[in-house]
C-alpha positions in Angstrom: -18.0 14.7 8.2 -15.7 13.1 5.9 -15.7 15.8 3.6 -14.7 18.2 6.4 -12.1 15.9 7.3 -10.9 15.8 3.9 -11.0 19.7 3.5 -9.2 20.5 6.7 -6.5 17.8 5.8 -6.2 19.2 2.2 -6.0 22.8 3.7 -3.1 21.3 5.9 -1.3 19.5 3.3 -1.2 22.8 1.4 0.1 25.3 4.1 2.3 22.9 5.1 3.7 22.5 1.6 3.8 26.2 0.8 5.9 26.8 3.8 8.4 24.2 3.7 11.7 23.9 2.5 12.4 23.2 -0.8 15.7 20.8 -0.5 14.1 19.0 1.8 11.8 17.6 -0.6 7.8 17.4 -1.4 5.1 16.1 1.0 3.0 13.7 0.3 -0.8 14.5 -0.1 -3.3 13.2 2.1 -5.3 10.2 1.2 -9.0 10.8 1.2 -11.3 9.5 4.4 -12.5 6.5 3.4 -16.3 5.9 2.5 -17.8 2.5 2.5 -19.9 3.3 -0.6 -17.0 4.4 -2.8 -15.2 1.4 -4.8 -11.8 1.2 -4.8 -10.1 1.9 -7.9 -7.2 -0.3 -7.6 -6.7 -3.6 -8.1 -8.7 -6.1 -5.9 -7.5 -8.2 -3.8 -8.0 -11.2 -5.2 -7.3 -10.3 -9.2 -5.5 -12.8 -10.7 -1.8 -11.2 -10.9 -2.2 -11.5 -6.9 -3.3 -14.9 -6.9 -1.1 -16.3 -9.2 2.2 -14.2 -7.5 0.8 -15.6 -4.2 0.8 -19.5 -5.2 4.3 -18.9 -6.4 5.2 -17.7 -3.3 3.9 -20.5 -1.5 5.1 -22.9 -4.1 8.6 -21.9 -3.2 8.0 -21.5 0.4 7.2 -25.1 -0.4 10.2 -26.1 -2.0 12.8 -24.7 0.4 10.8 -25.9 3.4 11.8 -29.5 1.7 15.1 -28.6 0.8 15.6 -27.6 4.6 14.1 -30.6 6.0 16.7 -33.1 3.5 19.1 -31.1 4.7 20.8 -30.0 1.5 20.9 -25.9 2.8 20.9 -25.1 6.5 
């Protein structure tokens, strides 16, 4: 079923895009159905760019939280 679903959305995407107007832009394609036993490709959710960006994040969240509460910034 999902590769029906995927066909009839690809079919779409494609009349849809051949009878559009060009100045208006292109369409985005469709993203596939997903499948539970197909991987993901992109990064994980937990790689360690994320991680690190994240404890930054709440490392500064941190830091203005205290500069709020001493009452140095409103």
């Amino acid at each position: 079923m999902a590769d029906v679903f995927d066909a009839v959305t690809s079919l779409d995407f494609h009349f849809s895009s051949a009878n559009s107007d060009p100045k208006k832009g292109k369409l985005k394609p469709p993203k596939p159905y997903p499948r539970w036993w197909v991987t993901q490709s992109r990064k994980s959710k937990n790689s360690p760019e994320r991680v690190a960006k994240l404890e930054d994040a709440r490392r500064r969240k941190r830091e203005r939280e205290q500069v709020i509460a001493e009452g140095r910034i409103a």
